[in-house]
C-alpha positions in Angstrom: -58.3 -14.5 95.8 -57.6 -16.4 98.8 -60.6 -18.1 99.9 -62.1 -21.1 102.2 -65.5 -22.4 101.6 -66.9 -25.2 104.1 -70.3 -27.3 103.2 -72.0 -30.2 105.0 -73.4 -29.0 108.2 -76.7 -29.3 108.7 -79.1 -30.7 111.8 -78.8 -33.9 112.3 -80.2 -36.4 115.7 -77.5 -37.7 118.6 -75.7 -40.6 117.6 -76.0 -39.2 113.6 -73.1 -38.0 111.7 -71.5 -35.5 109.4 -69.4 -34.6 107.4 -68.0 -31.6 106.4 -65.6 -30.4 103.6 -63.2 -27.2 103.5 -62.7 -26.1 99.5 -59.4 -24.1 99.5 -58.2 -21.6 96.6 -55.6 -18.8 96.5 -54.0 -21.2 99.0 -52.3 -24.6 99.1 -53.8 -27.0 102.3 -51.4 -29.9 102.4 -48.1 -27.3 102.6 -49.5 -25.9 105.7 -51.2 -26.1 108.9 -55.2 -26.7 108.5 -58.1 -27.1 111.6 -61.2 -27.1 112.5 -62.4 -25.1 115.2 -65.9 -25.0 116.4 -67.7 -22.2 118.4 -70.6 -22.6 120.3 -73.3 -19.4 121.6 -71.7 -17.9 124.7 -68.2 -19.6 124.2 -64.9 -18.9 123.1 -63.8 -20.6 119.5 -61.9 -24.3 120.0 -59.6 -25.9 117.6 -61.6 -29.4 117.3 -59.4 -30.6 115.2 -56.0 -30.3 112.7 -53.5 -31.4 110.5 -50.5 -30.6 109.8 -48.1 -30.7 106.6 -46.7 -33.4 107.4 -50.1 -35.5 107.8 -49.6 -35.4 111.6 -53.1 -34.7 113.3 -54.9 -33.9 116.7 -58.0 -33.9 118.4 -59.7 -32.1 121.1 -60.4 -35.0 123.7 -63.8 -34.3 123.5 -63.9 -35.6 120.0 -60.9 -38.1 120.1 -62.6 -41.3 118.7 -65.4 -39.8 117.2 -64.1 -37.3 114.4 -61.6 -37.4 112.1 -59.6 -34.9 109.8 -58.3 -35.9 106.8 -57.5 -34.1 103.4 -57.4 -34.9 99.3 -54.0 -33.0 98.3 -55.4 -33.2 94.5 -58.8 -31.4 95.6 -57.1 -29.1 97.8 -59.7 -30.1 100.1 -60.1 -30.9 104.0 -63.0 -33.1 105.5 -64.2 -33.5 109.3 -66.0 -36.6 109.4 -68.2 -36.3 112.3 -69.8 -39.8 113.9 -71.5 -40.1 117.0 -72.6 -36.6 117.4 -74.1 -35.1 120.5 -75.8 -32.1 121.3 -73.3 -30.3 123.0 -71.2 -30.4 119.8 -73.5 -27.8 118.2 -71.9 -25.2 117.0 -70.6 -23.3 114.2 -67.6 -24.8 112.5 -65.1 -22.7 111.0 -61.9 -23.7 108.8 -58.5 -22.6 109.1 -55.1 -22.2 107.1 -52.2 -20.7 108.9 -49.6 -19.6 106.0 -46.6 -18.3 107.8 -48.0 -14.8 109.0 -51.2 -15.1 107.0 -54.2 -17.0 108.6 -57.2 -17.4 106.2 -60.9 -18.5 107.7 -64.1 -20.0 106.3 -67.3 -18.5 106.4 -68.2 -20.8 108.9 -71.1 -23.7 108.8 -73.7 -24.3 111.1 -74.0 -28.0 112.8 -77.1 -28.6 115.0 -77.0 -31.5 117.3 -80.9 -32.5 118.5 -83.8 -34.8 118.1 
């Protein structure tokens, strides 16, 4: 069973961080394209962030700076560490491995930026 479970979100104060982590099984992360995407009430789904198979990443420029991606091959696991959050980064953050044709999502995990 293919399958992509994220973990770590939570409500946290501006200026506080997160992180989150993306547990892959049924498919392999480091041999394939893996983001972050992020979607907020009333607006369209974003890629935040991503990494590619080669170890190559990118950023949105609204987190450039402040997030990072990063992966543990031996886990099959992706991370989104997430530092100096603000409030209009709430949203619901979402996983993603594109496999050729196939492209597997997470159940998604709520983050909630406010004091």
């Amino acid at each position: 069973q293919v399958q992509l479970v994220e973990s770590g979100g939570g409500l946290v104060q501006p200026g506080g961080s997160l992180s989150l982590s993306c547990a892959a099984s049924g498919i392999i992360i480091f041999t394939n394209f893996m983001g972050w995407y992020r979607q907020a009430p009333g607006k369209q789904r974003e890629l935040v962030a991503g990494i590619t198979s080669g170890g190559s990443t990118n950023y949105a420029d609204s987190v450039k700076g402040r997030f990072t991606i990063s992966r543990n091959n031996a886990k099959n696991t992706a991370y989104l560490q997430m530092n100096n959050l603000k409030p209009e980064d709430t949203a619901v953050y979402y996983c993603n491995v594109r496999d050729g044709p196939r492209s597997v999502w997470g159940q998604g995990t709520q983050v909630t930026v406010s004091s």
